[in-house]
VOGU-3710 file (C-alpha; in Angstrom, 3 decimals, decimal comma):
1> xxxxxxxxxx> 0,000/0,000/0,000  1,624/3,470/-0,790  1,661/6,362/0,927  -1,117/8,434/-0,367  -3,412/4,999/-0,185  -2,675/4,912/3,640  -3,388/8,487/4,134  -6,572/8,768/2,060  -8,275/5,959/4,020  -6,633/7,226/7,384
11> xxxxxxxxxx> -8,449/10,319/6,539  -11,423/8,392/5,486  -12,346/6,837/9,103  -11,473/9,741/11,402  -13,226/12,030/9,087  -10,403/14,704/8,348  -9,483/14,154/4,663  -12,240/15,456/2,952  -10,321/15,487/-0,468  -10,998/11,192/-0,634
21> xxxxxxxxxx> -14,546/12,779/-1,009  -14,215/14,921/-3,862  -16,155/13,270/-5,792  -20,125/14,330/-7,018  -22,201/13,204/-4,499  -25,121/12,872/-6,217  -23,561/10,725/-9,394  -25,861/8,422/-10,434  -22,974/5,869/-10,751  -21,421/6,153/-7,368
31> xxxxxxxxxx> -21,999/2,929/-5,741  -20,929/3,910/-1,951  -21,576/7,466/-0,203  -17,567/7,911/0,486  -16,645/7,576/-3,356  -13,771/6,048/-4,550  -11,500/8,333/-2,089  -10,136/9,876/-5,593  -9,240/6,467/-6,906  -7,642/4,882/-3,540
41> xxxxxxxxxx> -10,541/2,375/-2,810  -10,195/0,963/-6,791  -6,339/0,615/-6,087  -6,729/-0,681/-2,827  -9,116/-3,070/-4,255  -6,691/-4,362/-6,846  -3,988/-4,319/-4,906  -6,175/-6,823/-2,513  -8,093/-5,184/-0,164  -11,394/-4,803/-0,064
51> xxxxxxxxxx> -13,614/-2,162/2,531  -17,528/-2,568/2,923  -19,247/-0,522/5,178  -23,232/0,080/5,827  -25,735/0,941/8,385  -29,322/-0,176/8,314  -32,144/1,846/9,929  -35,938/-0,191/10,509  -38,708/2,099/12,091  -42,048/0,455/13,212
61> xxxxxxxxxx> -45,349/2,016/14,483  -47,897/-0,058/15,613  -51,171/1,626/13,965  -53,583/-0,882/14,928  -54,335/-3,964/16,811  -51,333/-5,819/18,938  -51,000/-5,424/22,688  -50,356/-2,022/23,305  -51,383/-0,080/19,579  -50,760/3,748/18,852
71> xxxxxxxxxx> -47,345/3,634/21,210  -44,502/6,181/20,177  -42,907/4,213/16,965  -39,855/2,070/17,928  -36,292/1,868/15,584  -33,244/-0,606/15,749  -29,983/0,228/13,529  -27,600/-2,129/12,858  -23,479/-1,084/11,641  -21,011/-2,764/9,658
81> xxxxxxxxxx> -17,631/-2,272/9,107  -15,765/-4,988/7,188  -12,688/-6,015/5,135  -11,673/-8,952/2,786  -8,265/-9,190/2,058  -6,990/-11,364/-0,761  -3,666/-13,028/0,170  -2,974/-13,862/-3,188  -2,493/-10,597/-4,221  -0,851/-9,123/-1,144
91> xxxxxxxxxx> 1,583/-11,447/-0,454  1,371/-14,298/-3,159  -0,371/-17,357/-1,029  -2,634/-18,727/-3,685  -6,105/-18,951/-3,141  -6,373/-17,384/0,337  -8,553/-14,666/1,383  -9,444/-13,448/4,811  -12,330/-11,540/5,858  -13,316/-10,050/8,733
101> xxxxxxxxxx> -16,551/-8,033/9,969  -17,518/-6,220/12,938  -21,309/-5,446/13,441  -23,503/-3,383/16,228  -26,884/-3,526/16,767  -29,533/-0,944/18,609  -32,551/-0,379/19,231  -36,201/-1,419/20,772  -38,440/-3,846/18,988  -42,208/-2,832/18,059
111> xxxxxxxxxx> -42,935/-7,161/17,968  -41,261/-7,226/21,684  -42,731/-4,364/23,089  -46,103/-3,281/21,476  -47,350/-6,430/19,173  -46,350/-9,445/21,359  -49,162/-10,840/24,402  -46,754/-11,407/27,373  -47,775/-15,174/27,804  -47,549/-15,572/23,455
121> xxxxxxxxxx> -44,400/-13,495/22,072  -44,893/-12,844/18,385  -42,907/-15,483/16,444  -41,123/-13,115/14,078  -40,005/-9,523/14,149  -41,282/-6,858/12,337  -37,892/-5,139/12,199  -35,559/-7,524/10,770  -32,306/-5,970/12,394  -33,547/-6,643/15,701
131> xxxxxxxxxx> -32,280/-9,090/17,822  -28,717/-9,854/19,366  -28,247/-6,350/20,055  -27,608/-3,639/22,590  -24,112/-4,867/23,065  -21,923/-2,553/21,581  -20,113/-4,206/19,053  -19,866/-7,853/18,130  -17,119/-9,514/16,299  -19,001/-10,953/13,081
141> xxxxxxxxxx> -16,476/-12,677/11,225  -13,166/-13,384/11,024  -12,318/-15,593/8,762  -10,040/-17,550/6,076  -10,710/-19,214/3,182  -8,601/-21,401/0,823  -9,617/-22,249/-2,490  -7,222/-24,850/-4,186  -6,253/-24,849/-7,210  -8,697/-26,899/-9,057
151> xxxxxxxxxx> -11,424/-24,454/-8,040  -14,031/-26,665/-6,819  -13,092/-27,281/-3,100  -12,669/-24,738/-0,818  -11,952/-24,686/2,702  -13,280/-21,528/5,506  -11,890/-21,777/9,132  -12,427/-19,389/12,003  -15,553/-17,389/13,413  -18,453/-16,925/11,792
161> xxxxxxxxxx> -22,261/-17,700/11,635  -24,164/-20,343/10,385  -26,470/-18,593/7,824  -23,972/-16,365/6,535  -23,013/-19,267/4,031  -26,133/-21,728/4,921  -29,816/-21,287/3,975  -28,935/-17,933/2,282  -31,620/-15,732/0,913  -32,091/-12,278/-0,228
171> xxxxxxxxxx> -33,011/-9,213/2,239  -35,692/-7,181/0,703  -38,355/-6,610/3,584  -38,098/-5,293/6,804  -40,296/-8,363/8,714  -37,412/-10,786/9,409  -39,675/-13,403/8,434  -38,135/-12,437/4,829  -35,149/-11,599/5,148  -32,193/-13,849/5,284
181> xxxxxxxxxx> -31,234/-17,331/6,721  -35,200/-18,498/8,251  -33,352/-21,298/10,202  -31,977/-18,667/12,601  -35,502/-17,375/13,201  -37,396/-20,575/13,921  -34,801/-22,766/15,984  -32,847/-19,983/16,844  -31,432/-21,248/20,257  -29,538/-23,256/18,095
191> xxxxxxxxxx> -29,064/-22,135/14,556  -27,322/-18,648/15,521  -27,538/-16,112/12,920  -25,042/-12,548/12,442  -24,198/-10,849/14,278  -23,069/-13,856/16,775  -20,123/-15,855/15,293  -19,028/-19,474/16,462  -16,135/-21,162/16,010  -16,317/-23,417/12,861
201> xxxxxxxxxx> -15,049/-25,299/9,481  -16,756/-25,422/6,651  -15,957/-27,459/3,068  -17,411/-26,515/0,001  -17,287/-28,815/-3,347  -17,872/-27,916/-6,784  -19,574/-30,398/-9,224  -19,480/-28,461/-11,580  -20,444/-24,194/-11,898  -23,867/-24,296/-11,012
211> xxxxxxxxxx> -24,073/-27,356/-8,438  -22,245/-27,146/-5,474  -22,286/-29,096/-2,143  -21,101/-27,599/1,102  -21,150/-28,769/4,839  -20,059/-27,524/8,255  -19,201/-27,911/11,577  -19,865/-25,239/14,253  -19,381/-24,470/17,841  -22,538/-24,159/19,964
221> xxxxxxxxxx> -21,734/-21,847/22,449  -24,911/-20,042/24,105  -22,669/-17,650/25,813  -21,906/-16,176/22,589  -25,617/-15,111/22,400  -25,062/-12,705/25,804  -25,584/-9,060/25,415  -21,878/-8,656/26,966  -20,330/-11,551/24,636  -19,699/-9,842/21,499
231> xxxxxxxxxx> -15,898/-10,798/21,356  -16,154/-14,153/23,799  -13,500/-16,372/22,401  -13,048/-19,283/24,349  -14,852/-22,633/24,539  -15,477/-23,005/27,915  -19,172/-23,164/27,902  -19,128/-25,446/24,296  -21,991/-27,585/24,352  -21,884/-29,479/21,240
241> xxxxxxxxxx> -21,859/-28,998/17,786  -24,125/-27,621/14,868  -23,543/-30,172/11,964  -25,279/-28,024/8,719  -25,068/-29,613/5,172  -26,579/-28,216/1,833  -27,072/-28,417/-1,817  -27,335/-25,570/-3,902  -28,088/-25,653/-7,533  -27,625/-22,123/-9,687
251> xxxxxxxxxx> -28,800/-22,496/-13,359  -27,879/-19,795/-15,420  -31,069/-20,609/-17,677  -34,277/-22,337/-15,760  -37,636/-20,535/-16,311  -37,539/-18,916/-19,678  -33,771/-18,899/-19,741  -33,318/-17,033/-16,326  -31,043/-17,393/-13,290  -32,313/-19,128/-10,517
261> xxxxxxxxxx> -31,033/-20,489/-6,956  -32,181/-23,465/-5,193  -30,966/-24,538/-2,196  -32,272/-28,084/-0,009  -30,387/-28,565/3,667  -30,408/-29,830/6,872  -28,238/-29,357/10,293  -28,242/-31,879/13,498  -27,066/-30,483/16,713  -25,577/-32,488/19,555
271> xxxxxxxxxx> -26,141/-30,187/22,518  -26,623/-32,251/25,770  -26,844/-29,974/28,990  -30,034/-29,824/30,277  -30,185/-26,049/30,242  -29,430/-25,759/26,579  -31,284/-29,195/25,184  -34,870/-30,588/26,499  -38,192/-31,351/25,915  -40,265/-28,241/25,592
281> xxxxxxxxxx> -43,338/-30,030/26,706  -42,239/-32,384/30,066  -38,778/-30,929/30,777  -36,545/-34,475/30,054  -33,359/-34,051/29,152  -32,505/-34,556/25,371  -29,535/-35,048/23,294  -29,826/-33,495/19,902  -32,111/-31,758/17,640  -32,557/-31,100/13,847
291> xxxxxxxxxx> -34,019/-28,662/11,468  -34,330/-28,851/7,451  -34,197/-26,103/4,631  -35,579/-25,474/1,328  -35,029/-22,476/-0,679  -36,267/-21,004/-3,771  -35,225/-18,157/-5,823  -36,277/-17,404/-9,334  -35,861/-14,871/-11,863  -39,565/-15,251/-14,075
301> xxxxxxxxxx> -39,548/-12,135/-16,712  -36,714/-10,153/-18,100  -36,963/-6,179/-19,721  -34,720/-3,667/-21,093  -31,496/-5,472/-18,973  -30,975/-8,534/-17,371  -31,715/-7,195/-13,544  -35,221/-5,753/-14,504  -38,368/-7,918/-13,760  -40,385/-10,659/-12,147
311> xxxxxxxxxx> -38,465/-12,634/-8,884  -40,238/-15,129/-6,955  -38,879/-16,702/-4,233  -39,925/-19,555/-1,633  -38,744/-20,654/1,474  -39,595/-23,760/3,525  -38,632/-25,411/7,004  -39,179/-28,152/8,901  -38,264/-28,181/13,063  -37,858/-31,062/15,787
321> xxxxxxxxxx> -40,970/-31,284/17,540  -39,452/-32,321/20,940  -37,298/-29,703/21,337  -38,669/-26,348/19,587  -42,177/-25,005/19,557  -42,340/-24,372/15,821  -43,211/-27,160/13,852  -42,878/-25,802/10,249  -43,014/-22,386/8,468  -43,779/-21,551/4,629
331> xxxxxxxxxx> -43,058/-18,733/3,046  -43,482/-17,726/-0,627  -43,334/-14,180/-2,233  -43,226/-12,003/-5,611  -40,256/-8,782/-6,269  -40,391/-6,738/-9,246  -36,976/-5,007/-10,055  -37,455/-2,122/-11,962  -40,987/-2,051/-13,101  -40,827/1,979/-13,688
341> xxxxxxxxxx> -37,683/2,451/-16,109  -36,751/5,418/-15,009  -35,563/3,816/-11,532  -34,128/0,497/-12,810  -33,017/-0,401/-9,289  -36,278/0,166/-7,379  -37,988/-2,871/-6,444  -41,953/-3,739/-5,416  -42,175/-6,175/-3,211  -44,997/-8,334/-1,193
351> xxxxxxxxxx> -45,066/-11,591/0,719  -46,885/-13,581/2,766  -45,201/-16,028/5,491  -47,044/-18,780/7,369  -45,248/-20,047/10,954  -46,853/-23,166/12,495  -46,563/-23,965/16,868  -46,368/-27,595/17,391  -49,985/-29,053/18,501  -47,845/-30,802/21,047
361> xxxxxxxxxx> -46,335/-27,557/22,194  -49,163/-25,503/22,125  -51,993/-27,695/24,121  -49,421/-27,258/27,157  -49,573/-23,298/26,490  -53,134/-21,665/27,619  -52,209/-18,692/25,878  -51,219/-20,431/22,780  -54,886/-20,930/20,536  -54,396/-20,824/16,987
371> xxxxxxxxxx> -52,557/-23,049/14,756  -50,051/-20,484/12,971  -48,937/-16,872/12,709  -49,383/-15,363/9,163  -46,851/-12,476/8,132  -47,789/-10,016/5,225  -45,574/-7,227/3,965  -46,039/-4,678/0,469  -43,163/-2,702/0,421  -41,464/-0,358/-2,365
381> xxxxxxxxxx> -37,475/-0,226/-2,207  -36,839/3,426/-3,585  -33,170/3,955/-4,714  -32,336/7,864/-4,792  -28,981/6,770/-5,424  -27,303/3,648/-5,308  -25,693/3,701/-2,299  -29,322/5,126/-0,850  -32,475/2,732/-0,307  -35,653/3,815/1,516
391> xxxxxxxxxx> -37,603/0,954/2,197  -41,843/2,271/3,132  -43,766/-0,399/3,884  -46,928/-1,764/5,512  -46,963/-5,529/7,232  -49,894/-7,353/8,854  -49,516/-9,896/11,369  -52,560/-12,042/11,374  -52,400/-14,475/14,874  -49,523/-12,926/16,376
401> xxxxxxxxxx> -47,697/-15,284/18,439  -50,297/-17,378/17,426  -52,933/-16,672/19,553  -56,295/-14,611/19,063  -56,359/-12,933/22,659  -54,060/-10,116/21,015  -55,725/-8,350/17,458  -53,966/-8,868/14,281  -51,251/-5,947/13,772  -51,192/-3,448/11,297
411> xxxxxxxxxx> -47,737/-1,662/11,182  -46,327/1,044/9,733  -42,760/0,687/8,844  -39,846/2,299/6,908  -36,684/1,067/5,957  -33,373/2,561/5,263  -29,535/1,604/4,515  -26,755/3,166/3,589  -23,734/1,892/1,927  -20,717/3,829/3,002
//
């Protein structure tokens, strides 16, 4: 790195070098909001390092129905700061990268606080960047990869979470129910989602480029989940291991020659202490548990450029009965990218999510009398720029925690991020 690199992005993070940001703010093709810090970030980039950098905003207002409607509206933030460095280029070690992340979350939930009947907490979130928060920062990742030389296997080691490479999907709605790795949100005392990292090894093989097969091994550690454990390190309270594996198929050319994802997986944890593994309905100790994944994502129309058009995606799970309350969720929903072509990177989207409690769980629960929860967003992704998205939206939770003796919630919600 050479001298006027260092100094531009020294500059850059305590704020003093304002000629990095010389560039038009307001260029249509700026991809970040601190610019290409007058061509550093490119070199640095080529060179082999890589900076990403973003903060996420969700604001909620309960307008109607829930446990406590018409309260003051509620927000949670979440920051980013993170850096992928390609060893290859630096310092000639072929095929190694290492990335690292460090994320902070704040904020008060609308679902906790407002939506949720004390003896039936809603079952998803309405702001999807609550949740492991409130702790100052938390070490993400920190990771390294090694991708050998026949480019199909590769090899990750170090700290990270589970659905950061597992049951991946998109994140275009604020209800969490739709936004990113769903095994995190319906087993979640075991499948731990960003921004808690475990220790863990993962393997990924290549059949060929659009089929690949990956599987890991992680840590479970439910100290890591503490509000004061964002940089716990040691092992000491290890309980077992997560065990995910997964298919993934990519076609370039599925429904009328576009791109699709598909993704099938399950994971098998072997916690064992009483306190972290037992029956939810008579207390026994247990031994394991197990979840399973399927994932959908498909491209359906094309216009005017390959981005533009018709997504669906679906998104299924499946739960041990004995040891979590949710039985099963379904999810399906419909994004249009670019439907006015004047604002190409806009996107409509709506989607409806279905979460079902156990029958087993729920007769034991007095407060628990419906079947499901049903979550229903309609949202409209406005990019001003691209490193600008507003996010309005309007969600209805039908059943909340599934139970009637709370009304269904209408909320009022807004979205924002910022790529720095």
């Amino acid at each position: 790195m050479n001298k006027s690199n260092f100094l531009c992005l020294l500059g850059v993070f305590i704020g003093t070098n304002t000629a990095c940001f010389a560039e038009n703010l307001f260029d249509v093709n700026r991809t970040n909001l601190t610019g290409d810090w007058n061509g550093s970030r490119t070199q640095l980039e080529n060179e082999g390092i890589k900076f990403d950098s973003g903060l996420n905003l969700d604001i909620a207002y309960l307008a109607d129905g829930g446990y406590k409607p018409r309260q003051a509206p509620t927000y949670v933030s979440q920051f980013s700061l993170g850096s992928t460095l390609d060893l290859e280029k630096l310092i000639n070690l072929e095929g190694i990268s290492v990335r690292a992340l460090i994320m902070a979350r704040q904020g008060q939930s609308v679902s906790v606080e407002q939506i949720s009947d004390p003896q039936a907490p809603q079952l998803a979130n309405v702001q999807a960047n609550y949740g492991r928060g409130n702790s100052g920062t938390r070490l993400a990742e920190l990771s390294i990869e090694k991708k050998f030389s026949n480019a199909a296997t590769s090899i990750r080691v170090g700290r990270f979470a589970m659905g950061t490479y597992f049951n991946v999907m998109s994140c275009d709605f604020q209800n969490n129910s739709f936004c990113g790795a769903q095994m995190g949100k319906w087993q979640g005392s075991k499948w731990i989602n960003a921004p808690v990292s475990q220790w863990a090894v993962m393997s990924k093989y290549s059949f060929n480029p659009e089929v690949f097969i990956q599987f890991g091994v992680f840590e479970y550690n439910p100290k890591n989940l503490e509000e004061s454990e964002g940089w716990n390190l040691d092992t000491k309270d290890v309980d077992g291991v997560n065990m995910p594996i997964e298919l993934v198929w990519q076609p370039k050319q599925m429904i009328n020659n576009l791109a699709g994802i598909y993704r099938i997986g399950a994971f098998y944890n072997t916690a064992d202490d009483l306190k972290n593994q037992k029956d939810i309905v008579t207390g026994e100790p247990e031994s394991h548990t197990y979840g399973m994944w399927g994932v959908v994502e498909q491209q359906l129309t094309s216009k005017n450029s390959i981005q533009q058009g018709l997504y669906t995606f679906m998104n299924f799970s499946f739960h041990d009965q004995t040891t979590n309350k949710v039985e099963n969720m379904q999810q399906i929903g419909l994004k249009y990218v670019g439907l006015l072509n004047n604002y190409p990177n806009d996107i409509v989207g709506f989607a409806v999510n279905r979460v079902d409690v156990s029958d087993r769980y729920s007769q034991t629960r007095q407060g628990i009398n419906k079947d499901a929860e049903y979550n229903i967003e309609l949202n409209y992704s406005y990019f001003p720029m691209k490193w600008l998205m507003l996010r309005p939206n309007i969600q209805y939770v039908i059943n909340p925690g599934a139970t009637n003796y709370v009304d269904n919630a209408l909320v009022l919600g807004l979205s924002s991020k910022i790529i720095f």
